[in-house]
C-alpha positions as CSV (number, residue, x, y, z in Angstrom):
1,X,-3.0,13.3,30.4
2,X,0.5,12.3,29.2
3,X,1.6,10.9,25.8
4,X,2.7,8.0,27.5
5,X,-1.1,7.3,29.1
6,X,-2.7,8.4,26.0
7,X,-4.7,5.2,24.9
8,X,-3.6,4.8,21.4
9,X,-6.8,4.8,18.5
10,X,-7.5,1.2,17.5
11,X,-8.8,1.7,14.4
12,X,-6.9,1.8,11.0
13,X,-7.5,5.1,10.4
14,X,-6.3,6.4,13.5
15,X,-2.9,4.4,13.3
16,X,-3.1,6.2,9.8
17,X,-3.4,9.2,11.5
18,X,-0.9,9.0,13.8
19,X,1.8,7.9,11.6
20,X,0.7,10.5,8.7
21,X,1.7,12.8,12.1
22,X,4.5,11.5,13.0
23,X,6.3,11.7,9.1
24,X,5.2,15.1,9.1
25,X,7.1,16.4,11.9
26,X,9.7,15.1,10.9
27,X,10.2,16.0,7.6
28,X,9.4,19.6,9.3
29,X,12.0,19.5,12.1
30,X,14.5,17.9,9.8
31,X,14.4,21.2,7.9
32,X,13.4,23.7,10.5
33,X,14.8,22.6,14.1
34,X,12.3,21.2,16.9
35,X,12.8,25.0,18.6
36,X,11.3,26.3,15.2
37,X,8.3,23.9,14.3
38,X,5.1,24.6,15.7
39,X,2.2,22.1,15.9
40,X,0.8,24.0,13.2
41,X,3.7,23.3,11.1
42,X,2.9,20.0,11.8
43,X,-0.4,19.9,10.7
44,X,-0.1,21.6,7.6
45,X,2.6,19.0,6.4
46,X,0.7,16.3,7.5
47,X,-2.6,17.6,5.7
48,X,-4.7,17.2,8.9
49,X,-6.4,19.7,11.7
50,X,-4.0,21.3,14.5
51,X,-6.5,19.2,16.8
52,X,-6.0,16.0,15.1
53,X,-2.4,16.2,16.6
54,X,-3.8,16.7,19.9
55,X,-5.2,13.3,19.6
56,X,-2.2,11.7,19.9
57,X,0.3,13.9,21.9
58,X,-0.1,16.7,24.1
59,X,2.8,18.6,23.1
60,X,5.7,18.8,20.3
61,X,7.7,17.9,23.5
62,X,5.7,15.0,24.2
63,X,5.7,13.6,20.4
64,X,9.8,13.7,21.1
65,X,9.6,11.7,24.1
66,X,8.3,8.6,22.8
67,X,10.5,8.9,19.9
68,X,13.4,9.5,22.3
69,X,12.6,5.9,23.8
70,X,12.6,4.2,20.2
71,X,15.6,5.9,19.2
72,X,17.7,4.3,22.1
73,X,16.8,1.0,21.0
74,X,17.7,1.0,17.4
75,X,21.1,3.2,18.5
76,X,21.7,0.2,20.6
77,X,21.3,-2.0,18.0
78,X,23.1,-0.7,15.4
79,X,26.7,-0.3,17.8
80,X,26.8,-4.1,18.1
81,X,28.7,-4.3,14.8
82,X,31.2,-2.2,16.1
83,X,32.1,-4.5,18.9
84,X,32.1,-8.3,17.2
85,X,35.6,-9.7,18.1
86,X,38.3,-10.5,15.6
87,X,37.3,-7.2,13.3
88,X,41.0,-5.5,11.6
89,X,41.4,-2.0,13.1
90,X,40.3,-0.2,10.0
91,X,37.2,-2.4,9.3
92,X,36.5,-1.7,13.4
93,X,36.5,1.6,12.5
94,X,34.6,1.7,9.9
95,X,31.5,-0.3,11.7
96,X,31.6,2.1,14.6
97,X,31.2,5.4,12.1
98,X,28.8,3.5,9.5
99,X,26.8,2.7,12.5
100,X,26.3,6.4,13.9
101,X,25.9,7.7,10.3
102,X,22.9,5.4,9.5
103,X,21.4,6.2,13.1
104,X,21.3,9.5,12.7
105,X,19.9,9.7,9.0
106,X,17.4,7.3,9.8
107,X,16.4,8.6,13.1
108,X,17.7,12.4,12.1
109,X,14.5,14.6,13.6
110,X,14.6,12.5,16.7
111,X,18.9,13.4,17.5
112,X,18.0,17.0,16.5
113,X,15.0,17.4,18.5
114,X,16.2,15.7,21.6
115,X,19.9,18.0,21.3
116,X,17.9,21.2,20.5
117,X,15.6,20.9,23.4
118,X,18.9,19.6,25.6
119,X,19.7,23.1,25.9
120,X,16.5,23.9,27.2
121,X,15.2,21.2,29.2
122,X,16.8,19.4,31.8
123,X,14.7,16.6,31.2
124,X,16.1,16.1,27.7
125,X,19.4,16.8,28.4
126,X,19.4,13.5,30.5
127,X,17.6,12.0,27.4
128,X,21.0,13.5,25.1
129,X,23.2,12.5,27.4
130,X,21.7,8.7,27.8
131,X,21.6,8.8,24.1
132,X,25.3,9.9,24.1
133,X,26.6,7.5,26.4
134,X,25.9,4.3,24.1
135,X,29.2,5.1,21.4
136,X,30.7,7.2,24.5
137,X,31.0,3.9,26.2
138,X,31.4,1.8,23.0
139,X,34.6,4.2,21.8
140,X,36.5,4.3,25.3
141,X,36.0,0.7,25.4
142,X,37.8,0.2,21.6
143,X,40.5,3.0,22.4
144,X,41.8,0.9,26.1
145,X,41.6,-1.8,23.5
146,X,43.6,-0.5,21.5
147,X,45.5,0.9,24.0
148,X,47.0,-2.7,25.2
149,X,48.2,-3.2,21.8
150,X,50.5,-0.4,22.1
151,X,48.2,2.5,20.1
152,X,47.4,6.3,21.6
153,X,49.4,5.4,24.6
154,X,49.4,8.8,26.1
155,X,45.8,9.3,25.4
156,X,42.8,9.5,27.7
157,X,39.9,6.7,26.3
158,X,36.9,8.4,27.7
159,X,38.0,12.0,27.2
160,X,38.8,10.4,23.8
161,X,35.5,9.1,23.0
162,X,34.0,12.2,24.2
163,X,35.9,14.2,21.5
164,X,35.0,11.5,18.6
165,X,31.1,11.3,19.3
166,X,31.3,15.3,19.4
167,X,32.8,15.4,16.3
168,X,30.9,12.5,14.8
169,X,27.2,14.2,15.9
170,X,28.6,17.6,14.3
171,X,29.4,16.2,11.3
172,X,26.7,13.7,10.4
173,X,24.2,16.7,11.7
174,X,26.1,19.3,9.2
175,X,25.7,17.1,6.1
176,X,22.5,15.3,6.7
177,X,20.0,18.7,8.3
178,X,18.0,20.8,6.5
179,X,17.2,19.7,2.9
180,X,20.7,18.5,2.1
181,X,20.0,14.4,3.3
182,X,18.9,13.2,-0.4
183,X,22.0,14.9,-1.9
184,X,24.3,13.2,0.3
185,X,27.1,10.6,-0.6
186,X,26.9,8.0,2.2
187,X,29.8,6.0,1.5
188,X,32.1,8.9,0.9
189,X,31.3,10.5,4.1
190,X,31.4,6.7,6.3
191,X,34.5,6.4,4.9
192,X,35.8,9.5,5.8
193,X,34.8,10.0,9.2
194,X,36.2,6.2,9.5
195,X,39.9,7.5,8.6
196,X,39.6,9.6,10.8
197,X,38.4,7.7,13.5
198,X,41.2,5.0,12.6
199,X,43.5,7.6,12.3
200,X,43.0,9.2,15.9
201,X,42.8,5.7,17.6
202,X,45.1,3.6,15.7
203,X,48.8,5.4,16.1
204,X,51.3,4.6,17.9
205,X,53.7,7.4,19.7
206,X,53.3,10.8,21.1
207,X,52.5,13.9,19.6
């Protein structure tokens, strides 16, 4: 049986259950890596029996799938700041950053799960790259953008874009992973990653 056929408990405890589960692994992974949690990890965070996670997923790598789904959905979500019409260049900037920041710390265990088993899945490194396409595609389209108002002339928007999301998804994953998230200035870092990103997208000649 898959996760995804798994018929889900109906009864209040089991939702309970499930969800005391799924907190668990990810307080876990968000300190240890996906590679380096086992199931009894898990369960010993969660305060429950090795096979009471067996009643809801199959597999660590089956847990991450259906988060992988829900994850594309609010990513999706949260890039539609980004691309309202009429924004100033800086303030642009700014949405497009705030807007990966807050996905990743919110949805932190399910970006490092999915790029940690990436490198060792095939299957998930089709879910990393769909999950890296949305700001991909939502960066290029800003730099040609940009582009026809006479900024980063000489540049290349995707290869652009490519080099931004990298940079973005190192950075939010160095300050936010392990136990460091609740120490972490959120404004100070959105506002420097959004210099940054202004700074790369909106200038004008060559280097």
């Amino acid at each position: 049986m898959t996760a995804s056929s798994r018929v889900q408990l109906p009864t209040l405890r089991g939702r309970q259950t499930q969800a005391a589960i799924d907190a668990a692994a990810r307080s876990v992974i968000a300190r240890k890596g996906i590679l380096a949690t086992t199931i009894s990890d898990i369960a010993v965070e969660a305060g429950k029996s090795t096979a009471s996670f067996y009643n809801y997923y199959d597999s660590k790598e089956a847990m991450v799938r259906e988060w992988a789904l829900r994850f594309r959905d609010e990513a999706r979500e949260r890039s539609r700041a980004a691309a309202e019409p009429g924004l100033p260049n800086w303030e642009r900037s700014y949405e497009a950053v705030a807007a990966h920041w807050y996905t990743y710390r919110h949805q932190l265990a399910e970006i490092i799960s999915v790029s940690q088993l990436a490198t060792v899945s095939d299957d998930f490194a089709q879910y990393w790259n769909d999950i890296c396409s949305l700001p991909i595609e939502l960066i290029t389209h800003m730099v040609k953008s940009a582009q026809q108002h006479g900024f980063c002339v000489d540049d290349d928007a995707h290869l652009v874009a490519v080099a931004m999301v990298s940079l973005l998804n190192q950075f939010c994953y160095t300050q936010l992973s392990g136990n460091k998230a609740d120490s972490v200035d959120d404004q100070a870092c959105i506002t420097t990653l959004a210099n940054i990103f202004y700074r790369t997208i909106y200038h004008r000649g060559t280097a």
